[in-house]
N, C-alpha and C positions, 0 to 999 in steps of 0.2 A: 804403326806397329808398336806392341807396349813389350816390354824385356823387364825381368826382373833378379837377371843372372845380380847385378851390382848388389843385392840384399845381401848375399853372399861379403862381401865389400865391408860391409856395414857390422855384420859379426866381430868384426877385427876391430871393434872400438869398443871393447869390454872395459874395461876400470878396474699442451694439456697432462701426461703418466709420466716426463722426464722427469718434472719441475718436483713434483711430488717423492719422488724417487731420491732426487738430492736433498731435500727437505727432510726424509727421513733421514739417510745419513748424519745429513750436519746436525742431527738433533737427539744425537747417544752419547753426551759424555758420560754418564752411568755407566758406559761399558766399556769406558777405555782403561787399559793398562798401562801403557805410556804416553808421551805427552810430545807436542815437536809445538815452539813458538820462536815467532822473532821478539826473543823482547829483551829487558837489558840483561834479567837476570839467567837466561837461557847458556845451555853451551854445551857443548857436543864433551862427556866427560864421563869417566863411571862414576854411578851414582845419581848421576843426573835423568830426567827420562820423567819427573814427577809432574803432577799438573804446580805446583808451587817452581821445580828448578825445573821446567823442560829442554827437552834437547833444542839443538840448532836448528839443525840438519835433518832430511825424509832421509837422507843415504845413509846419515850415522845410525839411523832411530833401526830400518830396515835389517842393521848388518849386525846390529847386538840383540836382540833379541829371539825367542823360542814358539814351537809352534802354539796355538792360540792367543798369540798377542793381539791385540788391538789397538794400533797408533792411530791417535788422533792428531791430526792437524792443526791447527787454529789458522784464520784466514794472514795471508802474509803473501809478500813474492819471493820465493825461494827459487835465487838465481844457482841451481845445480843440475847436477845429473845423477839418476838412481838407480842402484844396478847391484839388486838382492846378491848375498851370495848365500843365504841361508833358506832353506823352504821349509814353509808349513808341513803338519800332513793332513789326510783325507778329513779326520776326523776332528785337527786343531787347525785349519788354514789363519796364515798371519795378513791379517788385513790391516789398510792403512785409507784413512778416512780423513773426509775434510767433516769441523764441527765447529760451530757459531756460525755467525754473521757475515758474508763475506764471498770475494775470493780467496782460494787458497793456488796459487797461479807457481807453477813448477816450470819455469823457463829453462831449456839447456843453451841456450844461445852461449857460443863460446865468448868469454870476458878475458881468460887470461895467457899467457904465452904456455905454450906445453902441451898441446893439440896439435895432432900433425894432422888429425884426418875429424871428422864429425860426429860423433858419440848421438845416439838418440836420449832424450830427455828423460826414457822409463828404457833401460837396457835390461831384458830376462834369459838366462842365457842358458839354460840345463836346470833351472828350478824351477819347485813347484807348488801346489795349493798357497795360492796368492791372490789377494784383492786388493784393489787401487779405486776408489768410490770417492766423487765430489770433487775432483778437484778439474782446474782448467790448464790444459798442458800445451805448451808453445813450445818453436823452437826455430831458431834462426840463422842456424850454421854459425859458420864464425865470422858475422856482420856486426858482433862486438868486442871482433879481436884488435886488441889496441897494436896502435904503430905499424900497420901493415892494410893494403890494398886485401879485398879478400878472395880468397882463392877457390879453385876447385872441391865442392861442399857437397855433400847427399846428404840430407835433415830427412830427419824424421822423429815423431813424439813418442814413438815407444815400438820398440820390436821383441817377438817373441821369438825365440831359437834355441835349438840346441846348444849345448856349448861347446868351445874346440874338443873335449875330451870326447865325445860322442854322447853326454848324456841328454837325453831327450827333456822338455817340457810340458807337462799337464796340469789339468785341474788351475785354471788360469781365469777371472774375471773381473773383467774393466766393462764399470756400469756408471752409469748419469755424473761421467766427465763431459768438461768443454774443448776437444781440440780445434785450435783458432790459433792463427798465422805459422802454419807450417809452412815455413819455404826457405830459400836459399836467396844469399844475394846476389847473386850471377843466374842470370836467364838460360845458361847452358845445362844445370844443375839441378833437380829435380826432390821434391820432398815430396815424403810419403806419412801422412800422421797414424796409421798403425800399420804393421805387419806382422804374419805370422806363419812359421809353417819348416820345413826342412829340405835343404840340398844333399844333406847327410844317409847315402845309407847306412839302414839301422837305425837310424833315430831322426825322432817324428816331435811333432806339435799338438797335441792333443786335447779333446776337453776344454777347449776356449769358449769361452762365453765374452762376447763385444754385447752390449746391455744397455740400453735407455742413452745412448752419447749422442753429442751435440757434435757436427763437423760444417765447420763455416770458416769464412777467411783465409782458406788455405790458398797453397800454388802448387801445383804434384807435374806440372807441365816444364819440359824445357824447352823449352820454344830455339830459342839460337842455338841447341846442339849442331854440333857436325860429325861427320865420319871422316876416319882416317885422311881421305881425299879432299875433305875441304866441302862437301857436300851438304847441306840440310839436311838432319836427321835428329829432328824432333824427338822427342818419347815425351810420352803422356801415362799416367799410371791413376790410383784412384784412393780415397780416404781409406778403404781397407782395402792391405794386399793381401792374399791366404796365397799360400805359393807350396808350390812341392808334398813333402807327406806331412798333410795336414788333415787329420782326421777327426769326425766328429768332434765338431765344433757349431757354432750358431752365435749368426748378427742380425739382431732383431732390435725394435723398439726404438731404433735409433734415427735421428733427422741428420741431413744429408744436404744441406746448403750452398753449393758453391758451382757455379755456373763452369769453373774451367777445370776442371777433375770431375772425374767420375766418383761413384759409387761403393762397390765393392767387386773387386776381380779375382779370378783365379785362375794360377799363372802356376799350370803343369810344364812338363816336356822340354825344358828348359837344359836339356844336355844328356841328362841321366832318367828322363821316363817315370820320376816319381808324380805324382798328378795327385792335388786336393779331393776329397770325397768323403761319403755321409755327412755333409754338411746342412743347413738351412740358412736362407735369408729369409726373414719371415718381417711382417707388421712395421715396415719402414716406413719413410717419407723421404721421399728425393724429389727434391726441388732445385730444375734447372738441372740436375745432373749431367755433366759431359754436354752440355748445351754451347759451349763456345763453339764459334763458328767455325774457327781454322783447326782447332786442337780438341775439339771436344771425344766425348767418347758415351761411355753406355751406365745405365743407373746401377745395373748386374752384368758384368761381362765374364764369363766362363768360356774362360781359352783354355783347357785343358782338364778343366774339372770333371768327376761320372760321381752319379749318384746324389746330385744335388737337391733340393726342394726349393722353390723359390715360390711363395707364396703369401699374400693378404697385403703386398705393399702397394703404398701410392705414388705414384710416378707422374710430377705435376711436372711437364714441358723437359721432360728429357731428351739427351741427342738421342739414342736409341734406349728404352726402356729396359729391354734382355736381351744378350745376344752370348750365341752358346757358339763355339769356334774350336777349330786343336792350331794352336799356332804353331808355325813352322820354328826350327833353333838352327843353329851350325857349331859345327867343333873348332880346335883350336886351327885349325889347317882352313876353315872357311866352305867345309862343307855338309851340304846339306844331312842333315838327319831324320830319318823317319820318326815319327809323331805315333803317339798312340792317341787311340779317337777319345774325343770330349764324347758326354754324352749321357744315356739316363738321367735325364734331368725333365723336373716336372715345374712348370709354370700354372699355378691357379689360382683365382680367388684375387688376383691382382687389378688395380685399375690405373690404366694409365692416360694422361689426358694430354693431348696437343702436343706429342711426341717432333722432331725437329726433323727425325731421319725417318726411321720404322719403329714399330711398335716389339717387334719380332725378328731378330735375324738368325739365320743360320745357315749350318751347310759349309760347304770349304772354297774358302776366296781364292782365285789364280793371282798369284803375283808375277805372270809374264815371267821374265826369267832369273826373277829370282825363287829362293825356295819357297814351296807351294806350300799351302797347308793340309792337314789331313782331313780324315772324315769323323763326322759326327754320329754317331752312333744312337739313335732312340731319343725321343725329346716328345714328350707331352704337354699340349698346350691347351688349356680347361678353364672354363666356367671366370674368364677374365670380361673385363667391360674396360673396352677400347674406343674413345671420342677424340676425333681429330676435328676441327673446325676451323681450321686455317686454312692459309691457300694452297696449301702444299701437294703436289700430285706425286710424291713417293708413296710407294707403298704400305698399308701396315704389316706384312710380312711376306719378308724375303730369303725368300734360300735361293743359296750361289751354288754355285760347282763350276771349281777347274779338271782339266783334263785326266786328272787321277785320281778325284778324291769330291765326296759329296755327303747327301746326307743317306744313309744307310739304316738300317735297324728297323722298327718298327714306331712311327710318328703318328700323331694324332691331334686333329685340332678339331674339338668340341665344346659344345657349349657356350661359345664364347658371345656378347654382344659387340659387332664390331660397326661402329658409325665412324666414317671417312669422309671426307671431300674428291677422298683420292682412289689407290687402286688399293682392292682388299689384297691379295695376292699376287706378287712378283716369284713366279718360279723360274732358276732359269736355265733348266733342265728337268726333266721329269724325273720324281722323286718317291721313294716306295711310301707316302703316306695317306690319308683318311679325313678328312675334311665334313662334317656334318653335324647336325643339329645347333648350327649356328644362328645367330638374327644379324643379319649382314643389312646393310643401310647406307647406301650411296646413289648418288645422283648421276651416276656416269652410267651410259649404257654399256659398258663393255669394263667391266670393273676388275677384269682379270689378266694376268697374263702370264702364258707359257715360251718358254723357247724366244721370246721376244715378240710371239705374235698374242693382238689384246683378243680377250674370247669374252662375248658374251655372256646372262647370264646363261641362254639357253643350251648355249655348245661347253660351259662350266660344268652344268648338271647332268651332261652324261657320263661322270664321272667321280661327280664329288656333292656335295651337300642337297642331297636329294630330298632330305628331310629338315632344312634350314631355311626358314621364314627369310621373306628378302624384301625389300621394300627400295624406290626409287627415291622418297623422300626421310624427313629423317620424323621417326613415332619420338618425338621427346616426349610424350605421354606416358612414356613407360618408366618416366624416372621422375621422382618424388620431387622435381625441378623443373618447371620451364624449358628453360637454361642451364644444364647442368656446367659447373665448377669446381665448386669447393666438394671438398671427400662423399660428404653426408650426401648432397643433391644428385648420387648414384644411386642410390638406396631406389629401390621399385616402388613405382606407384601403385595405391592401391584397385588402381581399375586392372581389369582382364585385359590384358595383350599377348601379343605374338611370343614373349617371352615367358611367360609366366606356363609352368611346369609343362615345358617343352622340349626340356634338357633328358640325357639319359645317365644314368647310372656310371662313375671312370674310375677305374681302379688297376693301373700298373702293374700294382705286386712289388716296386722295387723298396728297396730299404734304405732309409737318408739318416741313421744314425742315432744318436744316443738324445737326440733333441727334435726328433720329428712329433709333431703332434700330431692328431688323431684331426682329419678333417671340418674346417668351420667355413663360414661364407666370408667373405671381407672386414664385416664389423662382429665375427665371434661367434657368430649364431647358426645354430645345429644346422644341416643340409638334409633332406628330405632323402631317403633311403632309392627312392623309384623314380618316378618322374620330376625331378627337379627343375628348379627355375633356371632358365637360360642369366649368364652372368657372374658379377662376382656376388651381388646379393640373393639371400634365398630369402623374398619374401615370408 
């Protein structure tokens, strides 16, 4: 179970298209206004801030100057912490860029006595129209605090939030950074390399752009936690958290490296009922995502989220690829609180290959007796191309239901290519959804399952994909590969198959915010208005 109440916690410590991306940055000193170097003749002073005297300091350079500044960095390791108190506006945002040759590596790792608790490396805290571009951000709790064993630590490389005054954060983007070696050095203590979003009623998180970033290296797992009792109680969290009232926003473009965290989550319902929405995750790459075996978790997991998009990404060998949830919470007394449902969220155009767990989950888990989770509300799942080829006989999608809560609203799962070894469908309760013009592809006679009993394909189709090509063995002829693997070798073959404009027409209606785009196939390319092709590619 993943918690994100302690983000809260962390407020209290105020003060192939990436590479290119960073290439442009590091390649504008033309446009800089001020200057940040380690050199000797550098130092944090009025007057100083020139490319001839530059400042020391990103904190000093960020907290003296006005909107439309442009700070440039030059490569260095700047062992500090940075935590604006001045903001751009709409029209002049103050950005702050890495330029030359180089890393430009912003470590908060604590070095010096005068930390009681662990500061994130980029603290934003009620300000706004701000850019942070090029550089690679670490952080290592206080695993360099001298003269002392190290203690109870929550890292993390940058959180957006409100400030204690209530004023809210927008207009915020962090693009073609490296977050690498987020974590803590106690196994009980958990890092998170971005967060963003509000526990605050009345002020929210806004307008975030996460853009073209690098996340590898990290540890967001605490594997030896305990509870109060003495218990195991792990938490596991993910390279982006979006938590609470977080609205339109979008994390896209971004790779996703690290086999013992997850992806990107979002983490509603946490006391107070505020829940993340109009969002997008769009054009990722998550490799290995939540893949650990004991602690792993999901490439997108939306525990609380409505009105999401989640679309075009590649999900190479994640623990689950998407999975949409309303997680249960408890008050200060220890009990339970009703959840309002996740939900409207639309899955398409995604591919995901050799998933660990399922490709799809949802619906509301029974946690026996403890607190249950709620129900999911509406979830569209379209025109994805799903290849499992391993030995695994879990399902590619699963929906739960405990005794009070499930999946509800109106669900749809079309157009999808789904090639398994295992079962297409684990349902484990009948559930109000729509299932057709799929090309489903497995070798099991009985590929389905309801209620716990497996159903054929022909006791399947008196109810569900009536109009979905089905095949025993697997047409790899239908993909521009052999063998597909890598991203490209999804791409549709050019011969006539079962897939090829078999699809129909899917349109929701719902609204995902200030960053939704207008419909494309996986690699960008227009979608046919009528008959379209089964998958994420549209021939």
């Amino acid at each position: 179970m993943k918690r994100f109440a302690w983000i809260l916690a962390l407020s209290g410590c105020a003060l192939d298209e990436e590479i290119g991306e960073v290439e442009a940055a590091a390649a504008a000193p033309t446009a800089c206004t001020h200057y940040v170097a380690k050199e000797k003749q550098s130092a944090d002073l009025p007057g100083y801030g020139t490319s001839g005297f530059p400042w020391r300091t990103i904190n000093y350079a960020v907290n003296h100057v006005g909107p439309g500044a442009r700070i440039c960095v030059k490569p260095a390791l700047y062992n500090e912490r940075v935590e604006p108190t001045i903001s751009g506006t709409a029209a002049a945002p103050i950005t702050v860029v890495r330029y030359g040759t180089g890393e430009a590596i912003i470590d908060g790792t604590i070095t010096a006595v005068g930390f009681g608790a662990c500061p994130p490396t980029i603290g934003i805290y009620g300000r706004s129209h701000l850019r942070f571009s090029g550089f690679t951000i670490t952080n290592r709790g206080n695993a360099g605090y001298p003269g002392a064993d190290p203690q109870p630590c929550q890292t993390s490389g940058m959180l957006i939030l409100p400030s204690n005054a209530g004023e809210s954060s927008e207009d915020i983007i962090v693009s073609s950074n490296v977050f690498r070696g987020i974590r803590t050095p106690l196994p009980s203590q958990i890092g998170l390399p971005i967060g963003f979003g509000s526990y605050q009623p009345g002020a929210s998180v806004h307008h975030v752009q996460i853009d073209g970033n690098t996340f590898t290296d990290n540890d967001t797992i605490a594997e030896a936690r305990r509870d109060a009792a003495g218990n195991p109680a792990p938490i596991w969290v993910s390279a982006v958290g979006v938590v609470g009232d977080a609205h339109d926003w979008v994390v896209r473009r971004n790779v996703f490296d690290d086999a013992d965290t997850g992806g990107v989550e979002l983490a509603g319902n946490q006391g107070n009922n505020l829940q993340p929405a109009y969002g997008v995750v769009s054009d990722n790459v998550f490799t290995q995502s939540g893949n650990d075996a004991t602690f792993g978790g999901a490439g997108v997991y939306n525990q609380g989220g409505h009105h999401i998009l989640v679309e075009r990404n590649f999900f190479d060998r994640a623990g689950i690829a998407v999975s949409v949830h309303s997680e249960p919470t408890r008050d200060a007394n220890n009990n339970c609180i009703p959840v309002l449902p996740a939900g409207h969220t639309l899955v398409r155009d995604n591919i995901m290959v050799n998933t660990r767990w399922q490709d799809f989950r949802t619906g509301a888990n029974d946690n026996g007796t403890a607190c249950n989770y709620g129900s999911v509300d509406s979830v569209y799942v379209t025109n994805n191309t799903i290849y499992r080829s391993t030995t695994t006989t879990g399902p590619s999608i699963l929906i739960v239901k405990n005794p009070s809560a499930g999946l509800v609203g109106v669900n749809r799962f079309l157009n999808n290519i789904i090639m398994t070894t295992g079962l297409v469908f684990d349902i484990q309760t009948p559930a109000p959804m729509k299932s057709d013009f799929n090309y489903l592809a497995t070798p099991l006679a009985d590929p389905f399952r309801v209620n716990g009993v497996r159903l054929s394909w022909t006791t399947w189709r008196f109810a569900q994909d009536a109009h979905s090509p089905g095949d025993t063995y697997w047409r790899t002829d239908i993909f521009a590969a052999a063998w597909p693997w890598a991203r490209a070798h999804f791409r549709l073959s050019s011969a006539i198959t079962p897939v090829r404009e078999a699809g129909i027409a899917v349109a929701p209606g719902w609204y995902f915010g200030a960053y939704a785009p207008a419909e494309l196939d996986h690699f960008g390319e227009a979608r046919t208005s009528g008959a379209r092709d089964i998958g994420a590619d549209e021939f």
